[in-house]
C-alpha positions in Angstrom: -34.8 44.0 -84.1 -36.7 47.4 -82.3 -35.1 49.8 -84.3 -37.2 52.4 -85.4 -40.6 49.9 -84.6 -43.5 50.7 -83.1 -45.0 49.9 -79.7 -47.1 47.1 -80.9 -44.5 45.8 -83.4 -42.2 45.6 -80.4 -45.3 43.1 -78.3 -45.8 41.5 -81.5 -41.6 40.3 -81.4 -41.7 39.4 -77.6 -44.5 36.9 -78.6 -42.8 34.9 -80.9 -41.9 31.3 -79.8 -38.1 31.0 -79.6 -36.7 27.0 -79.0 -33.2 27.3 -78.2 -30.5 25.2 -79.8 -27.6 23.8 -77.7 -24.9 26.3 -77.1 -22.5 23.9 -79.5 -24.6 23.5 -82.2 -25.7 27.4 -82.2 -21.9 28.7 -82.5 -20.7 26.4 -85.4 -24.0 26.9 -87.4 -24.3 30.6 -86.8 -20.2 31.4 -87.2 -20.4 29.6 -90.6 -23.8 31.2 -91.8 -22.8 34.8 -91.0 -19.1 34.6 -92.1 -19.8 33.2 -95.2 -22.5 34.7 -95.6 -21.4 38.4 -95.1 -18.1 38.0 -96.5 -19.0 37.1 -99.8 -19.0 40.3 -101.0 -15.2 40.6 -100.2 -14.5 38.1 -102.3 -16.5 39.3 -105.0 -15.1 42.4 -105.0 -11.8 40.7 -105.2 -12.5 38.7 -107.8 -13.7 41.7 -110.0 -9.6 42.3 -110.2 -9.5 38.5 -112.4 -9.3 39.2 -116.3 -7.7 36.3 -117.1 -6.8 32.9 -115.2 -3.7 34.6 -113.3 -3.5 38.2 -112.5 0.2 39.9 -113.0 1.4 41.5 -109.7 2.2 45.3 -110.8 1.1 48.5 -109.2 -2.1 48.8 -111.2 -3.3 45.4 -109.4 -1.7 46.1 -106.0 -3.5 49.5 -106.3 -7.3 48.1 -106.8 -6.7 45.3 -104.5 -5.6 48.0 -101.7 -8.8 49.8 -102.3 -11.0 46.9 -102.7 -9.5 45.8 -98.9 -10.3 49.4 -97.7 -14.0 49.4 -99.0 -13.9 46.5 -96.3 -13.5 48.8 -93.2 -10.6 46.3 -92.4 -8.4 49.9 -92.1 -5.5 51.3 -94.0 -3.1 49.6 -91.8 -4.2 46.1 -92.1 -4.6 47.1 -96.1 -1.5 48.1 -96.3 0.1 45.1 -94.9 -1.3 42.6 -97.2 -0.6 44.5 -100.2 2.8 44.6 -99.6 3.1 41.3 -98.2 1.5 40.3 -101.8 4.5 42.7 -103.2 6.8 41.2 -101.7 6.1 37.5 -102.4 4.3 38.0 -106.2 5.6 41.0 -107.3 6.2 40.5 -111.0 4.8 37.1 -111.1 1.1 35.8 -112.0 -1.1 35.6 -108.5 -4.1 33.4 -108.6 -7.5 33.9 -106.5 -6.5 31.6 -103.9 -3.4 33.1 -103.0 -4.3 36.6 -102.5 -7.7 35.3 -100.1 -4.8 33.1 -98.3 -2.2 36.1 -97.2 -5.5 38.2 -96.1 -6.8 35.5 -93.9 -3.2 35.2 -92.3 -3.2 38.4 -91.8 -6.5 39.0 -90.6 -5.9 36.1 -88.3 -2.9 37.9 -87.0 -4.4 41.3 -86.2 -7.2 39.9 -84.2 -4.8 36.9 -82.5 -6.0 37.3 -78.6 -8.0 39.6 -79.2 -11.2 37.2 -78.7 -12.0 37.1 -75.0 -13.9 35.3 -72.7 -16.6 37.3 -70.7 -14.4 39.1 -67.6 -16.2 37.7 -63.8 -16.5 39.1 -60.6 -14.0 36.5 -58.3 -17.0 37.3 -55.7 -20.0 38.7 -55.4 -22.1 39.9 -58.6 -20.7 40.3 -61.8 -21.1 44.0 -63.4 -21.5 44.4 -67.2 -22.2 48.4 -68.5 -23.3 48.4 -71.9 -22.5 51.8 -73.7 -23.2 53.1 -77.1 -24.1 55.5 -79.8 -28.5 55.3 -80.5 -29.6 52.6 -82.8 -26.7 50.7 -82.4 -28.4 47.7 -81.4 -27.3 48.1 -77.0 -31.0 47.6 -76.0 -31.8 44.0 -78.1 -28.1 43.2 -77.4 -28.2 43.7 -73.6 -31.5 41.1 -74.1 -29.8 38.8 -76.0 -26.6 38.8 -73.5 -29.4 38.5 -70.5 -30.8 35.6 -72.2 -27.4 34.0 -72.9 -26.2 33.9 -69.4 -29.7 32.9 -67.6 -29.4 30.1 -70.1 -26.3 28.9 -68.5 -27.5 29.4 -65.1 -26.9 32.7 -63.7 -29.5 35.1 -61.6 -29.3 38.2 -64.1 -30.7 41.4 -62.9 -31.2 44.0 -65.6 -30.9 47.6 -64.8 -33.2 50.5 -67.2 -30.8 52.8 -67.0 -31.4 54.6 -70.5 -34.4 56.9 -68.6 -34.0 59.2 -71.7 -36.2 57.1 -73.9 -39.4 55.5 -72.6 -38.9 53.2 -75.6 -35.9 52.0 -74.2 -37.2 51.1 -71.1 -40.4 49.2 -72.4 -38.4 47.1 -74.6 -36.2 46.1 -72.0 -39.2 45.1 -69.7 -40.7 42.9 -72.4 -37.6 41.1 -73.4 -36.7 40.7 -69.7 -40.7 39.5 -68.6 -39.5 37.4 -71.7 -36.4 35.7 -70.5 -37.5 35.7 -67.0 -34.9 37.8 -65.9 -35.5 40.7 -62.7 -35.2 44.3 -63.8 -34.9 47.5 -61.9 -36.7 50.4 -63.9 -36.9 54.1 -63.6 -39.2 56.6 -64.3 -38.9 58.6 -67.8 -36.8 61.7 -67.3 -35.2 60.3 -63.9 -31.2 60.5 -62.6 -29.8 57.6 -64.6 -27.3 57.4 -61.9 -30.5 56.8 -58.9 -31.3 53.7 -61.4 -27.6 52.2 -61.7 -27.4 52.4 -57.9 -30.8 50.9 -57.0 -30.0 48.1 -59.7 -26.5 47.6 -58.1 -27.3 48.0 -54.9 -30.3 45.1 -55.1 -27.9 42.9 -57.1 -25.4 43.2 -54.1 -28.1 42.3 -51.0 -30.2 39.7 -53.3 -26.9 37.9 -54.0 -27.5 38.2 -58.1 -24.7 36.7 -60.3 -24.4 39.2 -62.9 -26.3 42.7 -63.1 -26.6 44.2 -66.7 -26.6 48.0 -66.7 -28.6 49.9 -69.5 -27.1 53.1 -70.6 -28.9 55.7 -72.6 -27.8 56.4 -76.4 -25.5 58.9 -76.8 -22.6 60.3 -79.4 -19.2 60.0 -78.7 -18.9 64.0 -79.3 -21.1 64.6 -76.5 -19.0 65.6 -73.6 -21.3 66.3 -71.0 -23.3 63.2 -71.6 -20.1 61.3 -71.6 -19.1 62.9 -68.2 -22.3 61.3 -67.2 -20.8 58.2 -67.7 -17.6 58.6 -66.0 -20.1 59.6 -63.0 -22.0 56.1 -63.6 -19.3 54.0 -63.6 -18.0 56.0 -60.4 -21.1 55.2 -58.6 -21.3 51.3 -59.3 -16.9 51.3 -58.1 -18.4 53.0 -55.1 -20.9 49.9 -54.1 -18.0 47.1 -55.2 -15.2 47.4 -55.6 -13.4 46.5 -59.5 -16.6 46.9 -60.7 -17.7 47.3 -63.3 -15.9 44.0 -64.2 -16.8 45.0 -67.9 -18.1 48.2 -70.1 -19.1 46.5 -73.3 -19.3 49.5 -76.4 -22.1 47.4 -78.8 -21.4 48.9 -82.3 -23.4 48.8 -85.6 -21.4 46.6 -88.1 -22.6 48.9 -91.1 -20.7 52.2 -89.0 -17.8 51.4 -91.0 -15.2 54.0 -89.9 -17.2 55.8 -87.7 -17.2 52.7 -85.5 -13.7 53.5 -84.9 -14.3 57.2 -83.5 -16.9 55.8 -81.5 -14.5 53.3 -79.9 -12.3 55.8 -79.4 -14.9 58.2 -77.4 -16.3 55.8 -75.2 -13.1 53.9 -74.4 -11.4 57.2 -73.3 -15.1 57.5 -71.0 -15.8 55.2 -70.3 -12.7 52.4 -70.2 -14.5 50.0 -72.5 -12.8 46.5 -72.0 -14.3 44.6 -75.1 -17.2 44.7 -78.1 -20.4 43.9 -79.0 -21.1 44.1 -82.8 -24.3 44.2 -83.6 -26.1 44.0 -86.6 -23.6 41.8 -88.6 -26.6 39.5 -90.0 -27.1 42.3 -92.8 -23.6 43.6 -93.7 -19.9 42.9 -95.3 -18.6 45.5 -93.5 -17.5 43.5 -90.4 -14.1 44.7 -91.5 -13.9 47.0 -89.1 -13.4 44.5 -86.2 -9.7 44.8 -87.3 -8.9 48.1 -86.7 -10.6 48.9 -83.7 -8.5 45.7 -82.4 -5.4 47.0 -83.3 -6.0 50.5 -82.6 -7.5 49.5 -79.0 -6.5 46.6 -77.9 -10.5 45.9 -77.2 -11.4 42.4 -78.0 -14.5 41.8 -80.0 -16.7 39.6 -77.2 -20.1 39.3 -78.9 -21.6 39.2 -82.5 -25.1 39.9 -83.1 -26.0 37.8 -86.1 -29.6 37.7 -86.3 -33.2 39.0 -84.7 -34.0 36.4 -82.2 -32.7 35.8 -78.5 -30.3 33.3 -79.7 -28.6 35.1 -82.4 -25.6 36.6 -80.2 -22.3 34.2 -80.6 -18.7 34.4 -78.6 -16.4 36.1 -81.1 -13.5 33.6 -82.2 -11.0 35.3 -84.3 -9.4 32.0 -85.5 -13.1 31.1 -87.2 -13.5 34.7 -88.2 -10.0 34.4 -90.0 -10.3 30.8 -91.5 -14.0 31.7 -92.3 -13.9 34.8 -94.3 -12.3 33.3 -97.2 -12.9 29.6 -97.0 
């Protein structure tokens, strides 16, 4: 990814030959690799608790399991379930491996039940996507990789630069869309974000686009005048159609941990985020987190970011999240 790159590192990435798989293929391979992959350290954590072939349920164990659960991100709520769900059933008994990793997928599986959603579409007319987010989260290579997923199935995509803060920003966005082969409307450094999100809207309206992809400039959640900037964004795209935008996706860094969850809460109050990108899960075991924010928001998680190249963004399925994790 761009993060932290330099201009000719970032050519250097929009030059490499990318042959993409079939859309099937892709989301079983990648689901598998990742969960697996990521969660592994769950389960080695977990298994740390094993001295001898069964593990006696008493407070000492139900007290390191709760805290291995927590060093997750999964949340003291979900934690907190499952350990006393594992009370319940084994108190006093011996518990082996298998059980424990079975009542956490269960109930991982039942915290993020409908949660996973399909992408929301205009009925008519061009479909509106702004992308929000704290810097470095991974919005700018995720807005590419969400470009690239949807001209693959068809749709005119119009991409709009509307992070005029950072001329980096912009620049990578123009590769990755001369890349995919996607339009873009751009702005100059330092110009009204707001001039860019209605040129971009406005263009995707009279050249009859299918969905328009709205950059957003980095920002903290505890910024409130640059989040009032986004409550004025989101007024001037409702202005040009109306229900629009038809989504306001908050991309999060998997490795935030908690701090993802005060980011969802800042931007969804701003903004009225109506799902999730998380990015960056291709290095991390703290995906956890996905739980929480679910509960706590009600925002499903759309999009996982599971790798570096164009192809490496999958739909979020909670069911193989769930069965995953602990197979």
């Amino acid at each position: 990814m761009f993060w932290g790159k330099k201009k000719s590192e970032v050519v250097a990435a929009s030059n490499e030959q990318n042959v993409p798989q079939s859309e099937t293929t892709n989301s079983v391979k990648e689901a598998k690799t990742w969960y697996q992959k990521a969660l592994a350290a769950l389960r080695t954590d977990i298994r740390d608790l094993w001295k001898t072939e069964g593990q006696l349920v008493d407070d000492v164990f139900l007290s390191e399991l709760y805290a291995s659960l927590v060093r997750t991100d999964m949340g003291g709520t979900t934690a907190t379930r499952i350990r006393d769900s594992i009370n319940t059933t084994y108190r006093s008994r011996r518990i082996e491996l298998s059980d424990v990793l079975n009542v956490i997928r269960e109930q991982v599986e039942q915290s993020l039940k409908s949660k996973g959603a399909s992408l929301n579409r205009a009925e008519s007319g061009p479909t509106v996507i702004l992308v929000v987010g704290v810097n470095g989260s991974g919005k700018t290579t995720s807005i590419a990789k969400l470009a690239h997923r949807l001209t693959a199935q068809g749709n005119r995509v119009l991409l709009g630069a509307g992070d005029t803060f950072r001329a980096a920003a912009v620049e990578q966005l123009k590769i990755w869309s001369d890349r995919i082969g996607c339009e873009i409307v751009l702005g100059e450094h330092g110009a009204d974000p707001g001039s860019v999100v209605f040129r971009t809207v406005q263009r995707a309206v009279a050249e009859s686009f299918d969905v328009c992809i709205l950059d957003t400039a980095g920002r903290l959640q505890t910024q409130s005048n640059l989040m009032q900037q986004l409550e004025k964004i989101k007024r001037i795209i409702e202005k040009q159609i109306v229900g629009a935008p038809h989504e306001v996706l908050l991309v999060l860094d998997a490795t935030a941990g908690q701090n993802a969850i005060s980011q969802a809460k800042g931007f969804s109050e701003a903004a009225g985020c109506t799902g999730i990108v998380l990015a960056k899960m291709d290095g991390t075991a703290k995906g956890g987190v996905i739980v929480p924010i679910a509960e706590q928001f009600g925002l499903p998680v759309k999009y996982i970011g599971i790798g570096e190249k164009l192809d490496d963004l999958s739909e979020f399925k909670p069911e193989d999240f769930a069965a995953a994790l602990f197979a």
